[in-house]
C-alpha positions as CSV (number, residue, x, y, z in Angstrom):
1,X,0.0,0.0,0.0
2,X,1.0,3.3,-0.7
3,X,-0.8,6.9,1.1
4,X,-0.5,10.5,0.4
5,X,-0.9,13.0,3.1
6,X,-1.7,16.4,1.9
7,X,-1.2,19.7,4.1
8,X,-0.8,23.2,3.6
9,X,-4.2,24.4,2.2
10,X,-6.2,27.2,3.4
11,X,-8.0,31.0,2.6
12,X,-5.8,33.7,1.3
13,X,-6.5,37.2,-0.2
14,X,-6.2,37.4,-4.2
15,X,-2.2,38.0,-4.6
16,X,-1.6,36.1,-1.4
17,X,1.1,32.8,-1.3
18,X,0.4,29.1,-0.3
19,X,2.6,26.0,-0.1
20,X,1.2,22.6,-0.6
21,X,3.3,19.8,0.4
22,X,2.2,16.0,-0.1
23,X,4.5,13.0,1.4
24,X,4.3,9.6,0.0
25,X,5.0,6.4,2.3
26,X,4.6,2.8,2.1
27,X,5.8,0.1,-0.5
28,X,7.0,2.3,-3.4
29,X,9.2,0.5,-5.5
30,X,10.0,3.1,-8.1
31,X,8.6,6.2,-7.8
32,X,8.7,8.1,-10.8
33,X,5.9,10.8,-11.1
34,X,4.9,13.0,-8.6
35,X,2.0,16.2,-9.4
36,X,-0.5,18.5,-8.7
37,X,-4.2,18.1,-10.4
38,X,-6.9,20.7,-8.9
39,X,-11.1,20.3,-8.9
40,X,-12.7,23.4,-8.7
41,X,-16.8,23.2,-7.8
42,X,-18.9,22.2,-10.4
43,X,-15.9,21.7,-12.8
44,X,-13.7,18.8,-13.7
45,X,-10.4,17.7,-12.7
46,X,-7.5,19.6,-14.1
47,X,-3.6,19.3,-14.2
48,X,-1.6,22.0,-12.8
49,X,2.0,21.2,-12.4
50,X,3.8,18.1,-12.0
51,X,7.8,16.7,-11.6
52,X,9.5,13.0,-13.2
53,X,12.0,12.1,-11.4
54,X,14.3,13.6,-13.9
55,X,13.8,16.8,-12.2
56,X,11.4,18.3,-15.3
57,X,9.1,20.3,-14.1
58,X,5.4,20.9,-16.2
59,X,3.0,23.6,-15.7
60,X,-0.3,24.1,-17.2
61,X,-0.4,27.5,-18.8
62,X,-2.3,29.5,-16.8
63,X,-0.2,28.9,-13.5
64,X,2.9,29.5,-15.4
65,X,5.2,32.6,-13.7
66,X,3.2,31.9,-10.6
67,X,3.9,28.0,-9.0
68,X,6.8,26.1,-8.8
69,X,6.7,22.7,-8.3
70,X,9.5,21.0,-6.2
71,X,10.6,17.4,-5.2
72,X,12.8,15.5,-2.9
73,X,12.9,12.1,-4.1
74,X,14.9,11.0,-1.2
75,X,12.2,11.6,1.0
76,X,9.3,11.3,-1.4
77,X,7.6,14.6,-1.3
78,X,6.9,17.3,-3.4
79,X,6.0,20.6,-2.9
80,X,3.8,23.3,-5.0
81,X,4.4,27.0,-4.0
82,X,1.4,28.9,-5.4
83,X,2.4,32.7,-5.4
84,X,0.3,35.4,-6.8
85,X,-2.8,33.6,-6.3
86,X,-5.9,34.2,-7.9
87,X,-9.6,33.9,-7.5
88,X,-9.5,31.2,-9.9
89,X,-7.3,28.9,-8.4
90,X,-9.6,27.8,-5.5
91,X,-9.8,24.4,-5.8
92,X,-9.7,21.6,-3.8
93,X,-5.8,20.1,-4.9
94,X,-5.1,16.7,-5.4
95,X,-1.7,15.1,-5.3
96,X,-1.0,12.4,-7.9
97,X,2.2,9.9,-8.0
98,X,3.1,7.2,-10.1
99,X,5.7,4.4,-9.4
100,X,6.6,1.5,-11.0
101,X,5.9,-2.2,-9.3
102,X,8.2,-5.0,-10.4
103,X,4.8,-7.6,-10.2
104,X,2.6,-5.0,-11.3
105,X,3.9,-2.7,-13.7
106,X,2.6,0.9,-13.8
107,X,0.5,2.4,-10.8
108,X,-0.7,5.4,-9.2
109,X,-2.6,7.1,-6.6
110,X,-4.3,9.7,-5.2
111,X,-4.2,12.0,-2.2
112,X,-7.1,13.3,-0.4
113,X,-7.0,17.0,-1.3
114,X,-6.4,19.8,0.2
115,X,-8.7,23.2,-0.3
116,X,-7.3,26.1,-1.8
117,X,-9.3,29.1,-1.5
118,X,-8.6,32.5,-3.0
119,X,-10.9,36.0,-2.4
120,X,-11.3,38.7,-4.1
């Protein structure tokens, strides 16, 4: 089995600065992708930003300038700083990693999600 635990969400200001951090444990035999999808109400899931563990980082384009995705792949975390944060980025975030089993081959779960919420 492997768990995310999700922390850092909360209620800023528009312009305001959050840092979501989500910390893989268990039996990961490979673990390989590590990212950032968002849900806002009523809409579907989207990517934001994610990290292989090549160290490339991927943003969608309307976060771009404004997050940074980071990971430590000794410990198994990564981190999202959202600066500049806008109305339309509440959201409840979901972190997303994918490892590679030797019996299984590709897998991936999900976290629980933390809620992101942005005022005017």
């Amino acid at each position: 089995q492997v768990q995310l635990v999700e922390s850092g969400g909360g209620s800023v200001h528009h312009g305001g600065s959050l840092r979501l951090s989500c910390a893989a444990s268990g039996n990961i035999f490979s673990l390989n992708f590590m990212g950032w999808y968002r849900q806002a109400p009523g809409k579907e899931r989207e990517f934001v930003a994610s990290m292989t563990s090549g160290g490339k980082p991927t943003y969608t384009d309307s976060v771009k300038g404004r997050f940074g995705i980071f990971r430590d792949s000794t410990k198994n975390t990564v981190t999202l700083q959202m600066n500049n944060l806008e109305p339309g980025d509440t959201a409840t975030y979901y972190c997303n990693v994918g490892w590679l089993s030797p019996a299984d081959g590709w897998l991936e779960t999900w976290g629980q999600g933390t809620l992101v919420t942005v005022s005017p």
